[in-house]
C-alpha positions, 0 to 999 in steps of 0.5 A, a space after each residue: 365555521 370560526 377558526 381557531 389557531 394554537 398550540 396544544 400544551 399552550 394554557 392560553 390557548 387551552 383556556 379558549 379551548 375549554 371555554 369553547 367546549 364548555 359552550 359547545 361552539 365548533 370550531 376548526 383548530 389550526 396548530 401553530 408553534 409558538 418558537 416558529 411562527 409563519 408570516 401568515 400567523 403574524 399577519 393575523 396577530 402581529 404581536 405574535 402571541 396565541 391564540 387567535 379566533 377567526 369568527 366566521 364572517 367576522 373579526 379576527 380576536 386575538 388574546 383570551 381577553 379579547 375571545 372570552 369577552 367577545 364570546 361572553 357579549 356573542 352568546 349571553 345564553 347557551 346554545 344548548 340548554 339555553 341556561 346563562 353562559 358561565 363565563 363572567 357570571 354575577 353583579 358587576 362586583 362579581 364580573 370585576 372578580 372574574 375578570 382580576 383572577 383572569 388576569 392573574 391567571 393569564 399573567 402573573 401565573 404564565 409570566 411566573 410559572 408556566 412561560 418560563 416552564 414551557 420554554 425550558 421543557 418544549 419550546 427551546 428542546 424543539 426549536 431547531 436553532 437550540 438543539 442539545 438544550 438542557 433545562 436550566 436547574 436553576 430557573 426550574 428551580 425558581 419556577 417551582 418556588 413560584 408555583 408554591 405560591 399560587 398553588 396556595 392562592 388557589 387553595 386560599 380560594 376554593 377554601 373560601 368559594 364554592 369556585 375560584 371567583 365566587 359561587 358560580 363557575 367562570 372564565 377564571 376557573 377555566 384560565 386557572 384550570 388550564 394553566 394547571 393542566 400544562 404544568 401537571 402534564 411535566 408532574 411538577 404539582 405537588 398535589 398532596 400538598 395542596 388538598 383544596 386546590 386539587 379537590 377544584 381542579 378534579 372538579 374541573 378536570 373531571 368536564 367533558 369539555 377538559 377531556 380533549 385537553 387531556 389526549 393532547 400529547 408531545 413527541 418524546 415527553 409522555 405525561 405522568 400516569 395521573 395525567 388524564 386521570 379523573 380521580 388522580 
């Protein structure tokens, strides 16, 4: 069985989750925390980021890209319904456009929003070099200034597209939506605000393969009420 290590409110390592999930693959989940990596992890991806697949009897992919493209290249069918994996759909025009709102996603939006988001609410409070931590008000405050910005990106899309890179579902919903999933598990999306962004993401929050996504959970930071609930 593959082997797949991260981190439960990591949105990189959800978006491989999900992927999986959507395509029914099973795997064995190995939880690492990003503020404590072992020697063994580093070992598998010295450059010390999640998530990591272990394909059985195979490679060791480190990173969204290097996973969904494997993945995408492995299974061009579904292995339960036989229908096209819905990962990088399209011509390669469309492919291109998957692969900018990816990188968008697992860049910009991490590096702008939901890193420093995760660093001020998890990782420096459990860190055990860091206790006392308080978020600082500040860069909270920078944070939710940047999460404006694409949450009105999204809105622009799914306005425009029946999903966020075109007609068909893709990789870069899956990205979106995970990223999505972490910041809304510490209620700072202003969902009213943005009608069309959260009408995509019900749709996605809505699959059975986000459920699990949806259980996860951290000691003493309980998510709000609408957390895990399909209809908001």
């Amino acid at each position: 069985m593959h082997k797949l290590t991260h981190y439960r409110l990591c949105p990189v390592s959800r978006s491989i989750r999900v992927m999986l999930a959507e395509l029914e693959v099973k795997v064995e989940a190995v939880e690492e925390t990003p503020w404590d990596l072992g020697l063994t992890f580093l070992q598998l991806n010295p450059a010390g980021e999640l998530p990591v697949l272990e394909i059985d009897a195979g490679p060791v992919l480190c990173g969204s890209y290097a996973i969904s493209e494997y993945i995408a290249e492995e299974l061009k069918r579904h292995p339960v319904d036989g229908l096209s994996v819905p990962l990088f759909p399209g011509n390669r025009e469309d492919r291109a456009e998957v692969r900018r709102l990816v990188d968008w996603f697992q860049g910009k939006l991490n590096r702008e929003v939901t890193r420093e988001l995760l660093h001020e609410k998890v990782y420096a409070r459990l860190n055990p070099g860091n206790s006392g931590h308080t978020p600082d008000a500040d860069i909270l405050r920078a944070i939710r200034a940047n999460l404006r910005y694409h949450m009105s990106y999204v809105g622009y899309l799914a306005h425009g597209r029946r999903w966020l890179a075109g007609e068909d579902m893709s990789f870069a919903d899956i990205a979106a939506s995970a990223h999505f999933s972490t910041i809304d598990y510490f209620d700072e999306i202003p969902w009213e605000e943005y009608p069309q962004t959260k009408d995509w993401y019900a749709r996605i929050k809505s699959r059975p393969a986000f459920r699990p996504l949806l259980a996860d959970r951290i000691p003493g930071t309980p998510p709000p009420r609408h957390y895990n609930d399909l209809d908001f």
